[in-house]
C-alpha positions as CSV (number, residue, x, y, z in Angstrom):
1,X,-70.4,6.7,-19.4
2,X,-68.9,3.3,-19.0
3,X,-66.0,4.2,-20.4
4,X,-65.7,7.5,-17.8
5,X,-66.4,4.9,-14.9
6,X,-63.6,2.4,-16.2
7,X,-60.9,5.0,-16.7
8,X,-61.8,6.7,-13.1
9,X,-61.3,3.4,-11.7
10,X,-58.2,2.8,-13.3
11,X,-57.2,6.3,-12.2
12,X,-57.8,5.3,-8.8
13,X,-55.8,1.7,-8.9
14,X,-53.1,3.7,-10.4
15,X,-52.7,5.9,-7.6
16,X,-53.7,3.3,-5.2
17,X,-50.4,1.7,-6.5
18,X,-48.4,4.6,-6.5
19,X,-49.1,4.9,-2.7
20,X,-47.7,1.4,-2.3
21,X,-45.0,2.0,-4.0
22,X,-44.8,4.9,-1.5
23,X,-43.8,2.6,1.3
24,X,-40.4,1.4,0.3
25,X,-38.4,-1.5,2.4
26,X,-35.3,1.2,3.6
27,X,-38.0,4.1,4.1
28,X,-40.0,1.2,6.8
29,X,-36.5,0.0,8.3
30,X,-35.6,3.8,8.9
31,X,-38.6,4.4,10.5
32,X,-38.5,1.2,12.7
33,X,-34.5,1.6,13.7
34,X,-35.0,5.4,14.3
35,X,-38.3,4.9,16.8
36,X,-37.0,1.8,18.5
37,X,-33.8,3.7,19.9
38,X,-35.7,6.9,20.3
39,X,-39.1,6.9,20.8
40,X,-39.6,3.4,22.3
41,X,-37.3,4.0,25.0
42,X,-38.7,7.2,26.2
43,X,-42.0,4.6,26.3
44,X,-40.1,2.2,28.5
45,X,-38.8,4.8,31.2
46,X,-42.6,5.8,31.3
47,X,-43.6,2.3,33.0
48,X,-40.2,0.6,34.1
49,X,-40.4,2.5,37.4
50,X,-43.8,1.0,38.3
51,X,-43.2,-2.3,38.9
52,X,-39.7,-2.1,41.2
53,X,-40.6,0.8,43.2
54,X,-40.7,-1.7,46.9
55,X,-37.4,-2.8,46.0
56,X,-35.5,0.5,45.0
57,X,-37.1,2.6,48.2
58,X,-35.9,-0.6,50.1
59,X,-32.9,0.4,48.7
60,X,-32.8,4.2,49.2
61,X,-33.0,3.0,53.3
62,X,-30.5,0.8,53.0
63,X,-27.9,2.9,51.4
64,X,-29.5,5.7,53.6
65,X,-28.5,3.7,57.0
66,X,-25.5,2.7,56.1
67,X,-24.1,6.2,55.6
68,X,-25.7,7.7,59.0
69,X,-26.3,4.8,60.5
70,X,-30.2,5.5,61.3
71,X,-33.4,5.0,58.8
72,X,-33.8,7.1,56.6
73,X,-37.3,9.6,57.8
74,X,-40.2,8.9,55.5
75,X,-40.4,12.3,54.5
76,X,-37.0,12.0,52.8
77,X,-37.9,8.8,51.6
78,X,-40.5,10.1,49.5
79,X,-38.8,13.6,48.5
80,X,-36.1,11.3,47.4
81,X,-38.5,9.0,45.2
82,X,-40.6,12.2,44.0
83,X,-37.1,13.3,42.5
84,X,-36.2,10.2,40.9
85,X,-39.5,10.2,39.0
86,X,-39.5,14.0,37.6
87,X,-36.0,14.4,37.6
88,X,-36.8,12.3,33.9
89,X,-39.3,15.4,32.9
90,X,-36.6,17.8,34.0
91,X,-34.1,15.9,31.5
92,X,-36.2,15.9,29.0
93,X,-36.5,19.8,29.1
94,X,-33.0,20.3,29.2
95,X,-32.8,17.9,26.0
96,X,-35.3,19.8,23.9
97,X,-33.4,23.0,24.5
98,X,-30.2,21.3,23.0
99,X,-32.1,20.2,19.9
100,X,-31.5,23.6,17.9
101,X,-27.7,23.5,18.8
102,X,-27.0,20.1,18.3
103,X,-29.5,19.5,15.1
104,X,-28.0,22.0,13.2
105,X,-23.8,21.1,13.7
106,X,-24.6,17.1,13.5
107,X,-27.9,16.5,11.2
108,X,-30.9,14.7,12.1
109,X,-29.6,11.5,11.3
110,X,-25.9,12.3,13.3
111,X,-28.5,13.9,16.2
112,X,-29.9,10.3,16.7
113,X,-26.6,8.4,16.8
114,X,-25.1,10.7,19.2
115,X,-28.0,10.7,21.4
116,X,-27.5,6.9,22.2
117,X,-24.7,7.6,24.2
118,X,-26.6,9.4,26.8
119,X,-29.2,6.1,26.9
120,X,-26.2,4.0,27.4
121,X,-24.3,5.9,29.8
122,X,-27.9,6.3,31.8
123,X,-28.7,2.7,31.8
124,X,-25.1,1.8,33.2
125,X,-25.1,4.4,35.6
126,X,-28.8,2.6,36.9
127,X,-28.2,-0.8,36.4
128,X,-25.0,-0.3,38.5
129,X,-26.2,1.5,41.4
130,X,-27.5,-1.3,43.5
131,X,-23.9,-3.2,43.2
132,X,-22.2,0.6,43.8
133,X,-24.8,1.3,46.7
134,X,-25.2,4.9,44.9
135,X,-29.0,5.7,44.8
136,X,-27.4,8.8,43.5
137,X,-26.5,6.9,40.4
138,X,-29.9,5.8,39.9
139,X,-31.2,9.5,40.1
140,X,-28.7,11.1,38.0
141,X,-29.4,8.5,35.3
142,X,-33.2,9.2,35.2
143,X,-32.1,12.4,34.3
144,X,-29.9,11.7,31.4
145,X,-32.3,9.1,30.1
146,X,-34.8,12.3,30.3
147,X,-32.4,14.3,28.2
148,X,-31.9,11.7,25.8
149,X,-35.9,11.5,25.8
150,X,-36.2,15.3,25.4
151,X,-33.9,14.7,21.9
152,X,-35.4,11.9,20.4
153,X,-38.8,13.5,20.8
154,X,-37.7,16.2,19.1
155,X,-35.4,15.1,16.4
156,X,-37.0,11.5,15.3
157,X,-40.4,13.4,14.3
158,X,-38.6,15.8,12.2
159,X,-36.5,13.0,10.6
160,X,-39.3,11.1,9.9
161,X,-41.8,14.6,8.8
162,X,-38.5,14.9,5.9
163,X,-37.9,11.5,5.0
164,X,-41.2,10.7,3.8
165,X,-43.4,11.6,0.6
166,X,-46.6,13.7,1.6
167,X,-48.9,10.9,0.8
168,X,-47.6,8.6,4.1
169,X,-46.4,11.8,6.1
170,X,-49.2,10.8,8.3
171,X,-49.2,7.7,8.7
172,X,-44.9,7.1,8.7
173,X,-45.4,9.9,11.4
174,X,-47.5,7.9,13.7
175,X,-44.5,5.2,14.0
176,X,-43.2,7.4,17.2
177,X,-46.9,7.0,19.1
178,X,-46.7,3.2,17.9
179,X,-43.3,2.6,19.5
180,X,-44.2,4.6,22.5
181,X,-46.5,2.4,23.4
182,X,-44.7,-0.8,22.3
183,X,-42.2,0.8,25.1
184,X,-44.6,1.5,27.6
185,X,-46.2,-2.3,27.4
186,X,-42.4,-3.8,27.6
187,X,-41.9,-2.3,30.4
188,X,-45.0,-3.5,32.0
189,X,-43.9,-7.1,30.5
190,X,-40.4,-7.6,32.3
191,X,-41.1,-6.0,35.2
192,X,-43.4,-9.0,35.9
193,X,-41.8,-10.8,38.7
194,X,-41.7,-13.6,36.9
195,X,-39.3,-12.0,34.8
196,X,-37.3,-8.6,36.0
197,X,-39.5,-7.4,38.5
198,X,-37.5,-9.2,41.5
199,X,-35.6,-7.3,44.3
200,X,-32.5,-9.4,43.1
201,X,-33.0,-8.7,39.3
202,X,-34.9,-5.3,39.4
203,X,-30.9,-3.0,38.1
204,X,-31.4,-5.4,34.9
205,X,-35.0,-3.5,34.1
206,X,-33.0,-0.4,33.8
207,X,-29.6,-2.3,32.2
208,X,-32.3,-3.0,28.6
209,X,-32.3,0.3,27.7
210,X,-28.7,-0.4,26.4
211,X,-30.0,-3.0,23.9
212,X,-32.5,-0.5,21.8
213,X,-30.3,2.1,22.1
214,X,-27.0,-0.4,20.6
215,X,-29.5,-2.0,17.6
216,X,-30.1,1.9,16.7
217,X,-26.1,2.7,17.0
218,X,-24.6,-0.2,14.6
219,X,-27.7,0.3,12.0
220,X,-28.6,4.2,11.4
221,X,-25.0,4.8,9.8
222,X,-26.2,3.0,6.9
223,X,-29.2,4.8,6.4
224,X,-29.4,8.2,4.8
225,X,-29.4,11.4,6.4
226,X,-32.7,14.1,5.8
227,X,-33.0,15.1,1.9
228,X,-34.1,17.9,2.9
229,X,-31.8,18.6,5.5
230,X,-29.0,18.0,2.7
231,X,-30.8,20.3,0.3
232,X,-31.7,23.6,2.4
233,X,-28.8,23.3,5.4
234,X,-25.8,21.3,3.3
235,X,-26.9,23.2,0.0
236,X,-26.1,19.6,-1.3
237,X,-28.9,18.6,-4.6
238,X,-26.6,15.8,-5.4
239,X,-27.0,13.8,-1.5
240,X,-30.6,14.8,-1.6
241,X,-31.4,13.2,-4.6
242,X,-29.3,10.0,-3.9
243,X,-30.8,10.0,0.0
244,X,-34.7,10.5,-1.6
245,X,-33.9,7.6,-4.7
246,X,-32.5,5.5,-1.7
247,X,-35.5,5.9,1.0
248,X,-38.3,5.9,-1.7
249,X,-36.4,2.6,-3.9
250,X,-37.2,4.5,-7.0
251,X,-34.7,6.4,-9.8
252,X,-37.1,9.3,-10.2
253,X,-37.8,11.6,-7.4
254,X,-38.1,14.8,-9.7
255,X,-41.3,15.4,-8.4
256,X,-39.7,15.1,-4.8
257,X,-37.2,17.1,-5.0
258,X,-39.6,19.7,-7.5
259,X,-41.4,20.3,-4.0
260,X,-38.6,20.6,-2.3
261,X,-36.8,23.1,-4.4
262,X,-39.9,25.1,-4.2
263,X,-39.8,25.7,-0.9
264,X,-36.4,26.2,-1.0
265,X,-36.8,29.4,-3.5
266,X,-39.4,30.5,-1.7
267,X,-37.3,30.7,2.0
268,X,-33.3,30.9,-0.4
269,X,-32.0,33.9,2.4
270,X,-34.1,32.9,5.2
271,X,-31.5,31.6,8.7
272,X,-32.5,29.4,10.8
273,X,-35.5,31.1,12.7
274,X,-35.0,31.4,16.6
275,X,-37.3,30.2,19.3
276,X,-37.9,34.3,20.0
277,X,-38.6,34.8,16.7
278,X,-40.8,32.1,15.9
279,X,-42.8,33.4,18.7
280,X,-42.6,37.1,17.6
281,X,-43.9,36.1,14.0
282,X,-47.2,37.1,13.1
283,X,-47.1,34.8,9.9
284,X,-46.8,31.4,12.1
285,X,-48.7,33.0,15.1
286,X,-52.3,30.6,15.2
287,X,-49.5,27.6,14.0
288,X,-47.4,28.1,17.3
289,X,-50.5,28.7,19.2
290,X,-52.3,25.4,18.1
291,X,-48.6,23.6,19.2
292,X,-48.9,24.7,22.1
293,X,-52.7,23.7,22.9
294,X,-51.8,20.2,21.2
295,X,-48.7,19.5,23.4
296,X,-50.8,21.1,26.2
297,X,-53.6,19.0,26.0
298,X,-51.3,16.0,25.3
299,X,-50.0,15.9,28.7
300,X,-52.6,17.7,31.0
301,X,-55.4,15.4,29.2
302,X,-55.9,12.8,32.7
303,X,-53.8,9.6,30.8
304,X,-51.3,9.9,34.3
305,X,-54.3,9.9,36.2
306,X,-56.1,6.8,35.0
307,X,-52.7,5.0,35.8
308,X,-52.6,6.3,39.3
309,X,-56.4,4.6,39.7
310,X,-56.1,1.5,37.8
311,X,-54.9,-0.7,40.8
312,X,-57.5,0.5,42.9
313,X,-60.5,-0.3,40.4
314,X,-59.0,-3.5,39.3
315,X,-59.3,-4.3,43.2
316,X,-62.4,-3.4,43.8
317,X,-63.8,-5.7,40.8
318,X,-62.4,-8.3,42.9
319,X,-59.5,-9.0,41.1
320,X,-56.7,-10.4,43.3
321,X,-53.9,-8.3,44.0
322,X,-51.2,-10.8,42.9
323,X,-53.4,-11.2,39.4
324,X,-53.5,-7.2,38.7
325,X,-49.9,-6.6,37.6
326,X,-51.0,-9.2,34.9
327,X,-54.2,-7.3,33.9
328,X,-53.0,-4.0,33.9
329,X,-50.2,-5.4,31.1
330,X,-54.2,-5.1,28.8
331,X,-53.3,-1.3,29.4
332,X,-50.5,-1.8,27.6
333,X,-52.1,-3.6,24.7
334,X,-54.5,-1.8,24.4
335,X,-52.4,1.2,23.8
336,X,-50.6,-0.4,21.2
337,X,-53.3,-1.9,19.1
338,X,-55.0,2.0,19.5
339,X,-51.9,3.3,17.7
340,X,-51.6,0.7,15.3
341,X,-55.0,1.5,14.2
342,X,-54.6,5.2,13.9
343,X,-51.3,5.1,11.4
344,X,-53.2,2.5,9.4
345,X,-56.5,5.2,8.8
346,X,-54.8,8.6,9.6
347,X,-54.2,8.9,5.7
348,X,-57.7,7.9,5.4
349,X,-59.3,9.8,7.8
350,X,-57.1,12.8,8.7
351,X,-55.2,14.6,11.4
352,X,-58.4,16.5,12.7
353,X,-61.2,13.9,12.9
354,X,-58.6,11.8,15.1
355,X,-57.8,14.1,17.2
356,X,-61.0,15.9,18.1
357,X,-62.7,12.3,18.4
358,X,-60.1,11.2,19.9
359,X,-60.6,14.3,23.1
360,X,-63.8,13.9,22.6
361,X,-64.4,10.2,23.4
362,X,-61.5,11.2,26.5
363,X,-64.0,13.9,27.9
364,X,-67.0,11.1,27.9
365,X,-65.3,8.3,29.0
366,X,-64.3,10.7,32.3
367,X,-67.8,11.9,33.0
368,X,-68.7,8.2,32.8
369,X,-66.3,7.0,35.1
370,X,-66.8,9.9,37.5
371,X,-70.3,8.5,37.8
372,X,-68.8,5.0,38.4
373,X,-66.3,5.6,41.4
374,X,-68.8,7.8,42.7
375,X,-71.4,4.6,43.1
376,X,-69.3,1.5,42.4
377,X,-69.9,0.5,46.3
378,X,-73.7,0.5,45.3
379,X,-73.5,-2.8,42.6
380,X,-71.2,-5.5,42.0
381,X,-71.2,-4.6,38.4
382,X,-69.9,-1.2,38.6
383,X,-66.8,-1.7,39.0
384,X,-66.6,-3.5,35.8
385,X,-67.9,-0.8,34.0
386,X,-65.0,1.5,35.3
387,X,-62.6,-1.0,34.0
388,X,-64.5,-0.6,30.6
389,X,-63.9,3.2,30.8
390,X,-60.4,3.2,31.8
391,X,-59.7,1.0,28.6
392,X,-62.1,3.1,26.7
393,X,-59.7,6.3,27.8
394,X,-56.4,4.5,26.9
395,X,-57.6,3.6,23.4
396,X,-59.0,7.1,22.6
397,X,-55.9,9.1,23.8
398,X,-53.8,6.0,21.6
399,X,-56.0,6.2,18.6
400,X,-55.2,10.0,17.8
401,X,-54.2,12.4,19.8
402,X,-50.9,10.4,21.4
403,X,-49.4,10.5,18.5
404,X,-50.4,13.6,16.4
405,X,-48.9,16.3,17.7
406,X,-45.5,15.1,16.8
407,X,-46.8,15.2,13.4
408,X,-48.3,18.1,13.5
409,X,-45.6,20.0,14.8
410,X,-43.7,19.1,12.2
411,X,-46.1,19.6,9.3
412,X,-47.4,23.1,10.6
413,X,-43.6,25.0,9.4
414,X,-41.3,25.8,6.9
415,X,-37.9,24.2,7.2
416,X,-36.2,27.4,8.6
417,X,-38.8,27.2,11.2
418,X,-38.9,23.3,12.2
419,X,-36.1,23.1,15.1
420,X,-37.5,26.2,16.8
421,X,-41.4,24.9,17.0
422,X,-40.1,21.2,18.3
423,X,-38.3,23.5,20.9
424,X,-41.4,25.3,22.2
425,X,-43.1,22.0,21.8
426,X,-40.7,20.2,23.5
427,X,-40.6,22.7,26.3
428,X,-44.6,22.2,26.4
429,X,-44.4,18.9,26.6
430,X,-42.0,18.1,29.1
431,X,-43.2,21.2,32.1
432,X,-46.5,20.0,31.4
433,X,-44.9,16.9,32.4
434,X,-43.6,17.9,35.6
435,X,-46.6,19.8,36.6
436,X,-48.6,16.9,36.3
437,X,-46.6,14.9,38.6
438,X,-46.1,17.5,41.0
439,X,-49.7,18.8,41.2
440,X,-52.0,15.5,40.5
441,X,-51.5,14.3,44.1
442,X,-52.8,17.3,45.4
443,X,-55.7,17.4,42.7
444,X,-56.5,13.9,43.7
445,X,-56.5,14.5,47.4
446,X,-58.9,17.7,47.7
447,X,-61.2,16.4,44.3
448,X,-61.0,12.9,44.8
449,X,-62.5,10.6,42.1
450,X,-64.0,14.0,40.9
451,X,-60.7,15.1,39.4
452,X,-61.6,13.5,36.5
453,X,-63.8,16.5,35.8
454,X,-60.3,18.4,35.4
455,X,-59.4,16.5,32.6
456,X,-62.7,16.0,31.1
457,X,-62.8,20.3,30.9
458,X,-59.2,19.7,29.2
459,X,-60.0,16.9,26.8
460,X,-63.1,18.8,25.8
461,X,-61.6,22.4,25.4
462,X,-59.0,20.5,23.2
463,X,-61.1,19.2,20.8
464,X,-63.6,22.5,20.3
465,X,-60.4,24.1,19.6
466,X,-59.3,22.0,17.7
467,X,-63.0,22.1,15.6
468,X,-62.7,25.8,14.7
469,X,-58.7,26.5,14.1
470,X,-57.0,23.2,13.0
471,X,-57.2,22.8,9.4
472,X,-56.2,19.3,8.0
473,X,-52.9,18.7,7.1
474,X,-53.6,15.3,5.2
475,X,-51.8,15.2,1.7
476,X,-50.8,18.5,2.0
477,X,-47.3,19.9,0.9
478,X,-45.6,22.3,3.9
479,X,-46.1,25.2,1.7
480,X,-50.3,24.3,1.4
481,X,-50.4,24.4,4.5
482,X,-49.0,27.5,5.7
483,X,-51.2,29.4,3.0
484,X,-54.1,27.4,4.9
485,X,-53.4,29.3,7.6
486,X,-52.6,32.5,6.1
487,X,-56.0,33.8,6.2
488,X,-56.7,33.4,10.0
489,X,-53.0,34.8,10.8
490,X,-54.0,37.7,8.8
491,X,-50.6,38.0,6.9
492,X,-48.6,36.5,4.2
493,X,-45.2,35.7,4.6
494,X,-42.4,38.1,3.6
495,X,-40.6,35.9,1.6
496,X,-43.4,35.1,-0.4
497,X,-44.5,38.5,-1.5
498,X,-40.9,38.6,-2.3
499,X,-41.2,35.8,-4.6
500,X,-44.0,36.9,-5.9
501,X,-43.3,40.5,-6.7
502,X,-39.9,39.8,-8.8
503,X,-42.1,37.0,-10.7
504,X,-43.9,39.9,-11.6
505,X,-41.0,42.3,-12.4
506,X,-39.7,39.9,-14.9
507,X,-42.8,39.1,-17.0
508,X,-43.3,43.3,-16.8
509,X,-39.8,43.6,-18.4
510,X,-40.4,41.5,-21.7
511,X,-42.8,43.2,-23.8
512,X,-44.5,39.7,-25.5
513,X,-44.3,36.9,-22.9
514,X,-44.8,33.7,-23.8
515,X,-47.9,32.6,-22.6
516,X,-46.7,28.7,-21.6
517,X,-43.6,30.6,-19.8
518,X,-46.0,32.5,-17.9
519,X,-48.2,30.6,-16.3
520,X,-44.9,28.6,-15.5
521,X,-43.6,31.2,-13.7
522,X,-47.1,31.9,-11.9
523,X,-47.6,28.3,-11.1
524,X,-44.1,27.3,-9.4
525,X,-44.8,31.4,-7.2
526,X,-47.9,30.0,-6.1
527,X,-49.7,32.4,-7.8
528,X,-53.0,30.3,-9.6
């Protein structure tokens, strides 16, 4: 029995050191150089708006009366600001619909590098419009910032889904949501007016995003592209092998590439699906569904809203208002330690306790805080509490369900099927976007602090869903998890049966198989 107990434990340090070994230095720098140019910046424009918005409507009248020599009205004033905030949502649309074209001519890898040029042409374009006195420069670069937003959102999951072993799929995944945050929180950081936020220095705020977006241009070429892009779109073994033995720092990746090549026999004459098709299928039909309600719930969860409050609360715990641009940067830290924490357990805990506790804890903390604006004018107190729910919020939307769907998306298809799902995620994603913006001001005004109930319904809907039709991805290879959800699509994929049935035609045909062949054969078809 002691022996038993010493050889389990050894069995476990083994593997424990197997998933070290896991986390190789170029398969970290990867991940760190593609989210800082991608995934950070789309943080970054999240925020950067907040904190010069006086200055750049000052300058929307100026430029205004210069032109027709009269004010501009206030009702153009704020049509013209409304547009310069969604026109980013709008880009970001128009960038997820590119994806498909773009992925599949350049790479994921090629994708990336290309995509920096719209985040530097954007950020000249803004950071010069004050000296050109063009607010339509400003405008037009929100909207290719958006489009650059809309690809990296799309292609840096998927780049990260392939480059990394199932083991730390998870948890490599979460490095988008991590530098999301990191973004949003900069943003908050220089556009302190001790630092950015000044109406003299507010053009160099939007000037940064050149600097992420350079750091990912001069370092990506040296990292590989996708193995698996190499091995099922480039039909090159060779680069795939090299590109897995590069990102993982070890010489054998046989069992790597084994899983690979086993998806790649199962889908050998499947094209690239389209977004039609994908939707069509009845063998990915509850996958694309759950996409949708993830990316759904993702945006229309109430995060936009608790921004839109935070000023107000923090003022009414009688906190100054020069002292609340530096309180509400805790926002931002608080996201970012929230996402920290879920890639460090997501491999521990999994995708679906994370994200239906994560809804979950979102749907308390707004009843609570319903009750709390409702009656903070009866005790001092009160308002305290609010700022403990509004944290409470942050953190639970950070600690699993602001990251996850990315990962999920990517995890839920086959490789045929990848660019079309980030597409109709994507396209979630961003027009839930823009129908917050455009619809929470009018949801505020005729609910008032009882909007929150909205989201609460959301967050809560989410996560019951999310209880009886997600099943966890954790550790899983692509092909596990598409039989996982075989049995509640009701079908089996084509190509499988396929597979399966000439498997069978060919032990048929020899009279005496050899058993060891056999259950060879039956164990790469998925067949035991």
């Amino acid at each position: 029995m002691k022996l038993s107990e010493k050889d389990s434990a050894h069995s476990k340090e083994s593997d424990l050191v197997k998933e070290k070994l896991d986390w190789s230095c170029l398969l970290l720098v990867a991940s760190f150089v593609g989210a800082f140019g991608s995934s950070f910046l789309y943080g970054y424009n999240l925020s950067v708006v907040n904190a010069p918005t006086p200055y750049i409507k000052a300058f929307y009248n100026e430029s205004w009366e210069r032109r027709h020599g009269h004010p501009i009205d206030p009702d153009t004033l704020t049509l013209l600001w409304s547009v310069t905030v969604s026109i980013f949502a709008i880009g970001g649309l128009v960038g997820t619909l590119m994806v498909k074209l773009i992925g599949k001519v350049l790479g994921r890898k090629y994708t990336l590098l290309v995509n920096n040029g719209f985040a530097i042409s954007a950020a000249l374009l803004m950071a010069c419009s004050l000296q050109a006195g063009a607010f339509e420069m400003l405008i037009v670069g929100r909207f290719i910032m958006g489009v650059d937003g809309g690809i990296s959102l799309s292609v840096l999951p998927m780049y990260l889904n392939e480059i990394s072993p199932k083991e730390i799929r998870g948890a490599l995944g979460q490095v988008t949501a991590i530098f999301i945050c990191i973004g949003v929180f900069t943003g908050q950081l220089l556009g302190l007016p001790e630092l950015l936020g000044k109406e003299s220095t507010w053009p160099y705020l939007f000037g940064v995003i050149a600097v992420p977006a350079l750091v990912q241009l001069v370092s990506l070429p040296f990292l590989p592209e996708s193995p698996r892009f190499l091995l099922f779109e480039k039909h090159d073994q060779a680069g795939a092998e090299k590109a897995f033995q590069t990102f993982l720092g070890k010489a054998d990746v046989s069992r790597e590439v084994e899983e690979v090549l086993a998806e790649s026999r199962v889908q050998r004459n499947i094209q690239l699906v389209s977004v039609l098709e994908l939707l069509r299928s009845p063998f990915v039909r509850w996958q694309v569904i759950t996409v949708i309600v993830t990316m759904a719930c993702y945006q229309l969860c109430g995060l936009n809203a608790i921004w839109f409050y935070t000023n107000s609360i923090f003022g009414k715990a009688g906190i100054s208002p020069e002292m609340i641009p530096y309180i509400t940067l805790s926002t931002g830290g608080i996201e970012t330690l929230a996402a920290i924490f879920s890639g460090l357990v997501i491999e521990r805990l999994g995708r679906r306790p994370l994200l239906i506790g994560g809804f979950g804890l979102m749907a308390l903390f707004f009843g609570i805080i319903t009750i709390t604006l409702t009656f903070q004018d009866h005790a001092p107190w009160i308002p305290y509490l609010s700022i403990v729910c509004i944290l409470a919020i942050i953190a639970s939307f950070c600690s699993g369900p602001g990251g996850i769907p990315f990962i999920l998306t990517g995890e839920f298809f086959q490789q045929s099927q990848r660019p079309a799902a980030f597409i109709i995620a994507g396209t979630v994603n961003w027009l839930s976007n823009f129908a917050v913006g455009l619809l929470f001001p009018f949801i505020q005004k005729s609910l008032d602090t009882y909007c929150f109930l909205v989201f609460a319904t959301i967050c809560l809907t989410g996560a019951v869903y999310f209880y009886f039709v997600l099943p966890e991805t954790k550790n899983r290879t692509f092909a596990e998890i598409s039989q996982a959800f075989a049995k509640r699509n009701k079908a089996i994929p084509p190509e499988e049966n396929t597979n399966s049935a000439a498997s069978d035609a060919k032990v048929t045909r020899k009279p005496e198989p050899d058993p060891a062949s056999t259950l060879d054969n039956y164990t790469k078809n998925g067949i035991v």
